[in-house]
N, C-alpha and C positions, 0 to 999 in steps of 0.2 A: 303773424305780426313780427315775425323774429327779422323778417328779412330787412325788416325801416328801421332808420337808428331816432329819426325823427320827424316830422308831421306840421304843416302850415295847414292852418285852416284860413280862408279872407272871407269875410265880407266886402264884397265893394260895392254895393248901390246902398244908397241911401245918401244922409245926410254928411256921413260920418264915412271914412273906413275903418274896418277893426282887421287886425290881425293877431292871432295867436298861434304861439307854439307849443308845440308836444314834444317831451321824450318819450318813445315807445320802448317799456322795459316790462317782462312779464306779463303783456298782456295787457297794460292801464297805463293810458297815455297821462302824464304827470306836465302840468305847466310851469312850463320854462321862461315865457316871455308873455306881453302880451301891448299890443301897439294899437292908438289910435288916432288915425288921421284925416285932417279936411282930405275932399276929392285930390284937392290937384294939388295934395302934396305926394314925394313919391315916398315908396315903403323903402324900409331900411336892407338895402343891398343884401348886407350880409345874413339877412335871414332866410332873405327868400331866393338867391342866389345857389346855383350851384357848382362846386369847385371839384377842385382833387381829391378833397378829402373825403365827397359823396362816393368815391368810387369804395371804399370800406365804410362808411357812414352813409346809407342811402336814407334822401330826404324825400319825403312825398309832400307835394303844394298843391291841396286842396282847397278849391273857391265854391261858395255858395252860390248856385243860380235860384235868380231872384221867380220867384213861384208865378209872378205872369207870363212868365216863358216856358213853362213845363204844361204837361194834362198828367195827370193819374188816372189809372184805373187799376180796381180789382179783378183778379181770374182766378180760380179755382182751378185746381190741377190734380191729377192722380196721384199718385205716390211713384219717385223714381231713386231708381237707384245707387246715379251720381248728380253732380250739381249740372255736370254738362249735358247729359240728360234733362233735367229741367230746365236749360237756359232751349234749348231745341224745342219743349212744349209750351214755351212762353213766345218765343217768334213764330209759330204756326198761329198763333193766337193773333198776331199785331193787327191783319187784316180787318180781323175781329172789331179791335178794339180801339183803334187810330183811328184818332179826327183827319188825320194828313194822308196823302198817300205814302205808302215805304218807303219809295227811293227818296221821299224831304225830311224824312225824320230822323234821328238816333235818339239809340233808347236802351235800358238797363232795363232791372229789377231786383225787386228787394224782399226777399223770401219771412214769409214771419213765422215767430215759432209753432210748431205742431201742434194741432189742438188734439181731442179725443175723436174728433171725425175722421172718416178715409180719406178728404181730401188734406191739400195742403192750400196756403192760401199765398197770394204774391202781389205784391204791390209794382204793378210797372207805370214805370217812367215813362214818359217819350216828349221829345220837347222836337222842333222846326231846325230843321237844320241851318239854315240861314239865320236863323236867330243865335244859335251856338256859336256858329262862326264868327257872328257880331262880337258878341259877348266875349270870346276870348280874344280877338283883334282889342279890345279895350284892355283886357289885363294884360297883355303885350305891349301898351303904350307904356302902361307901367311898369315895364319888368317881373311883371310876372308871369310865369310857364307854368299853366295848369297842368299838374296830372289827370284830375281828375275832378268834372262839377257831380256836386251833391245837391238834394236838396234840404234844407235843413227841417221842413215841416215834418219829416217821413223820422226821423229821429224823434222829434217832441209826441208823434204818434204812437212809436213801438216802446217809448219811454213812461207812456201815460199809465197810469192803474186803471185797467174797466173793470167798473163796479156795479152797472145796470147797463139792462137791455135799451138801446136809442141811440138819437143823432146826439152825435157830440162835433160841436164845432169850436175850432183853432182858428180866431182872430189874428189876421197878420198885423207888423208891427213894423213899423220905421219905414223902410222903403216896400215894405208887403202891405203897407195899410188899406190897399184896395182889394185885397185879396183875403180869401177865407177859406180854411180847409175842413172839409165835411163829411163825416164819417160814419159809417151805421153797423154797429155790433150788437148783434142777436145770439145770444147761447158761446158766449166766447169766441165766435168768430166773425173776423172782417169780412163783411158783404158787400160793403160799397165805398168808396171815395171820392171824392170831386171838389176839387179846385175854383172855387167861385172868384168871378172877377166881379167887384162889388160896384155898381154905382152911386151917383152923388150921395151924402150923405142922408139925402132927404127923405130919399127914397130905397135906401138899403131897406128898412121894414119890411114892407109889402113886400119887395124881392126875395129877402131870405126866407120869408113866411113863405111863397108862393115857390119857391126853386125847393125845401124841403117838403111842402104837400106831395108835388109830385116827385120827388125821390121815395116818399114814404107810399105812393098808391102804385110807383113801380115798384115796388117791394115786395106790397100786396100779392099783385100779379103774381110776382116770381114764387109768393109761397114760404119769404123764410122773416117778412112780421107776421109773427104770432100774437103779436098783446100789443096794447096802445105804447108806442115810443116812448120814452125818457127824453129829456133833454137838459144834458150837459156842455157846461161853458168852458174853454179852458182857457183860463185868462189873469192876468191880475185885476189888482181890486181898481185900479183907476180905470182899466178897458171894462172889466165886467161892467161899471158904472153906465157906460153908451151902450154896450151891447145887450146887456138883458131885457130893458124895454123893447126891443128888435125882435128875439124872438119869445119873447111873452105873448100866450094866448089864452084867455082868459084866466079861468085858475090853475092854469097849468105850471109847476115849478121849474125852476131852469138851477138847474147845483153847477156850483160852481167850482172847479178842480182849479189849482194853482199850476200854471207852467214851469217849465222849464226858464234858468235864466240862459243869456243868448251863451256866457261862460261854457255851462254845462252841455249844452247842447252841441256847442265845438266839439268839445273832450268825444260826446259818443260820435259825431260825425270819424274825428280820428281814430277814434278804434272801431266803427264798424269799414270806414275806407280802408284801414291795412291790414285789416284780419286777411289770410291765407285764401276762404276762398270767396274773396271776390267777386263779384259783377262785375262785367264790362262797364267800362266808362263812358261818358255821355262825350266827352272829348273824341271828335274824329279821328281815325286810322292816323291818317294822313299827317293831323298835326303834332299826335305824340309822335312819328318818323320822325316830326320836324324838326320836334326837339331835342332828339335825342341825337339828332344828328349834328344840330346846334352845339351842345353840347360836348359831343366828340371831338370835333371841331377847336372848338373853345380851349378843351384840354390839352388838346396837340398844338394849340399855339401857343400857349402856356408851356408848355413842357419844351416847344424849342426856344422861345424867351429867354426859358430858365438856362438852357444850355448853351447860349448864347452870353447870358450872363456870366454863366461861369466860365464859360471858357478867354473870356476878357478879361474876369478876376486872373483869371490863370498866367494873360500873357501880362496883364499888370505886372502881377507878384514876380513873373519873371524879368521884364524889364528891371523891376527895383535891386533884384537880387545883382544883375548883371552889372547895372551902377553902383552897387554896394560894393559887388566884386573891383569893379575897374576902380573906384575909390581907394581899395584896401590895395590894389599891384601898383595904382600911382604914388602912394605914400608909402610905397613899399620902394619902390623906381627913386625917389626922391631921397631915403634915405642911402641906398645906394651911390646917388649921385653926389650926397653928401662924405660919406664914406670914402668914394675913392681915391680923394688925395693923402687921407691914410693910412688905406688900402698901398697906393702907389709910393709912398714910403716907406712903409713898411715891407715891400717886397725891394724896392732900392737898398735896404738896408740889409733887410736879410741875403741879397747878394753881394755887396759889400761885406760883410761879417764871412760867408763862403768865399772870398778870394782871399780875404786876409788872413782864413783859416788855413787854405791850400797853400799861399806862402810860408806863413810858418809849418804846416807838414811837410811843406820840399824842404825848409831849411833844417830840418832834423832831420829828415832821408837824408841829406846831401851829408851831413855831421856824421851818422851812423853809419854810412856807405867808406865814408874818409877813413872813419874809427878802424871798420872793419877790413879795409885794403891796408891799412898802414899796420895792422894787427899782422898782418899774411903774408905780408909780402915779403920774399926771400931776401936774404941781406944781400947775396949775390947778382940781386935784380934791380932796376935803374927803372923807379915809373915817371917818364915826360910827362903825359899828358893827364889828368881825371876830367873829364867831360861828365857831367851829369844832367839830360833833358826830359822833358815829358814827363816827371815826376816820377819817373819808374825808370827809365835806361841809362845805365852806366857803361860807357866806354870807355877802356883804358890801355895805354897803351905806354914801351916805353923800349929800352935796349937789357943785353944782359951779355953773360961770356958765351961761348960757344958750346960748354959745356951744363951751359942750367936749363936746358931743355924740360930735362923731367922735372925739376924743380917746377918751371912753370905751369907744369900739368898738376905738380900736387897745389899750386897756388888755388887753380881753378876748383881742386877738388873742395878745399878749405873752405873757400868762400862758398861752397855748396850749403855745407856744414854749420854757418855763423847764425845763431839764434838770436830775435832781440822780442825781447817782449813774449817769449813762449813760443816763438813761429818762425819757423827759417825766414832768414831775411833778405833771399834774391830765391825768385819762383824758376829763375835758369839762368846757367852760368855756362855759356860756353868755350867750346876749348881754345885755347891760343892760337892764334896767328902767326907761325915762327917763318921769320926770312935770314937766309942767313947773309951775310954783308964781311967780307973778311973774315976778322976773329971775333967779329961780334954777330949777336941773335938781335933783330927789329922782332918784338913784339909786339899782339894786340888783342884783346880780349872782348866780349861783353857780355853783358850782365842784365836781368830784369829785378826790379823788388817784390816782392810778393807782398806787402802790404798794403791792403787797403783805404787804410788812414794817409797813406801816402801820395790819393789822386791828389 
């Protein structure tokens, strides 16, 4: 049972449908839910549905087949050593034991407990294949996907206390009411079964009376009644009310055993369907394929759905961000464009401020430059010209006597020499230009600043 997280059992014929669910925990299926509805209403999706989340939560949806579409019979079997071993000595049996031939039937069985005998005893199934197919074409109109049909008699059977040797018969009820299950235990173990389809009500008497004489003189026959039959009812007290007169025969007692309710009866349907080892299910090959391939199906269109979903979440979430973005560069754009007139004066002005700075630095180069030639210069020497351009070159030029030659060499050296501000104040001085003219020297020098503050 470990492998089902949970368990649907249906009823669907009758008056009514019922649906209930099971958690399967430990072994005891516990209810969880439980629905009842007209025919043509449909069951509620989400119960009997299955999703993604059955892929670690596996659910089993088990539907009751209604007991005039099945036959039981008992067989007796030797003792084996696995289960699949006795499912092999149970279909060597079918030819046996089938009203249909093979190839129309599908069929189960349902092993009962051990008794003190060497045999073991099995209750098999087999229901018309065409009729199965029927039946689950109708819980497919309703969304429903049988795993697996049960029958529900074969529970309220293994669930009964036997307490004497005799027929005990299981009155059906709601949509089984033509139907009746018939059972004969001798020395603890099941001998016989059968499924009576009852007629009109008028005449059920005589029929039941007459369908167990001869179960009980085949019995005979076979050797395993030993003592006059018992006869038990298992029914409630408003069924036992019609049914005891039925099979009353003279002073013979009919005891009466209480049922199962249809509640309880679900519960052990669900825990004998997921127990580990199983029976095969009366559900054809074919159509569990079908649905499980339905199902596969189902999930992989869900699962690209989902990824379809997201991935349009995705280009969503990126468009917005991309508009968020170009909202944040345009009001970013905007205050720049607010900005730039001033931006644009403030760099007007900032170069305005650097010319007006670079004038007044030439005009204290040109001052310093004067300072320092009028400082140097020989009294013997005659300067025409001071040119000062480009903030940094001083040309000068002028006359002298014939003999202040060296003089003017030490002029140049001089002004090598003049510091202003901690730093020589001409980066090169070179040597004079002497021409001579008569008695007099044409001079001519020049000069670079080595100050920087002076571009």
């Amino acid at each position: 049972m470990a492998r089902w997280h949970s368990a649907n059992v249906l009823q669907a014929a009758g008056a009514k449908k019922r649906l209930w669910q099971f958690t399967l925990r430990g072994g005891n299926p516990n209810l969880a839910r439980e629905e009842t509805r007209l025919p043509a209403d449909p069951l509620p999706p989400k119960l009997i549905s299955k999703d993604w989340q059955t892929l670690y939560q596996p659910k089993l949806n088990i539907a009751w087949l209604p007991a005039d579409k099945v036959f039981l019979r008992v067989v007796q079997l030797p003792p084996a050593d696995n289960f699949a071993e006795t499912a092999s000595m149970v279909e060597l049996q079918l030819e046996k034991v089938s009203p249909l031939p093979t190839t129309q039937i599908v069929w189960t069985f349902e092993l009962l407990p051990k008794g003190e005998g060497p045999s073991q005893t099995a209750i098999v199934v087999i229901a018309a294949r065409n009729l199965v197919e029927e039946f689950l074409g109708k819980l497919e109109t309703n969304g429903y996907l049988a795993d697996r049909l049960e029958e529900p008699l074969i529970d309220q059977l293994l669930a009964t206390q036997i307490t004497g040797d005799g027929v005990w018969v299981y009155p059906g009820e709601g949509a089984d009411e033509n139907n009746c299950l018939v059972a004969w235990w001798y020395g603890g173990v099941l001998h016989s079964v059968s499924l009576l389809h009852l007629p009109p009500a008028e005449e059920r008497g005589p029929f039941l009376r007459e369908q167990i004489a001869q179960m009980a003189w085949a019995g005979e026959l076979e050797g395993w009644i030993t003592s006059p039959p018992g006869r038990f009812l298992v029914a409630t007290p408003e069924v036992a009310a019609l049914w005891q007169p039925l099979l009353q025969e003279g002073e013979q007692h009919v005891a009466l055993v209480a049922p199962l309710s249809d509640t309880e009866l679900a519960k052990l349907t669900a825990r004998r369907a997921a127990r580990e080892n199983a029976a095969a299910s009366l559900v054809p090959p074919e159509f569990i394929a079908r649905y499980r391939q339905q199902f596969v199906d189902r999930i992989w269109m869900r699962s690209v759905f989902a990824v379809a979903i997201f991935y349009l979440f995705g280009v969503l979430v990126y468009l917005a961000l991309v508009q968020y973005v170009d909202f944040n560069v345009s009001k970013i754009e905007q205050q720049a464009r607010n900005l730039s007139p001033t931006y644009t004066n403030a760099i007007r002005l900032k170069d305005q401020v650097r010319v007006m700075q670079d004038q007044l630095n030439l005009q204290f180069a040109a001052l310093e430059c004067y300072k320092a030639v009028a400082q140097k210069l020989p009294e013997s020497v005659v300067m025409d010209t001071f040119n000062f351009s480009e903030g940094k070159s001083l040309r000068l030029s002028g006359t002298a006597s014939s003999g202040a030659q060296n003089r003017l060499t030490e002029f140049s050296d001089e002004l090598r020499q003049v510091i202003s501000n901690n730093q020589p104040l001409f980066s090169k001085v070179a040597v004079p230009s002497v021409t001579l003219r008569g008695d007099q020297l044409m001079w001519s020098m020049e000069a670079e600043l080595a100050r920087e503050g002076s571009e």
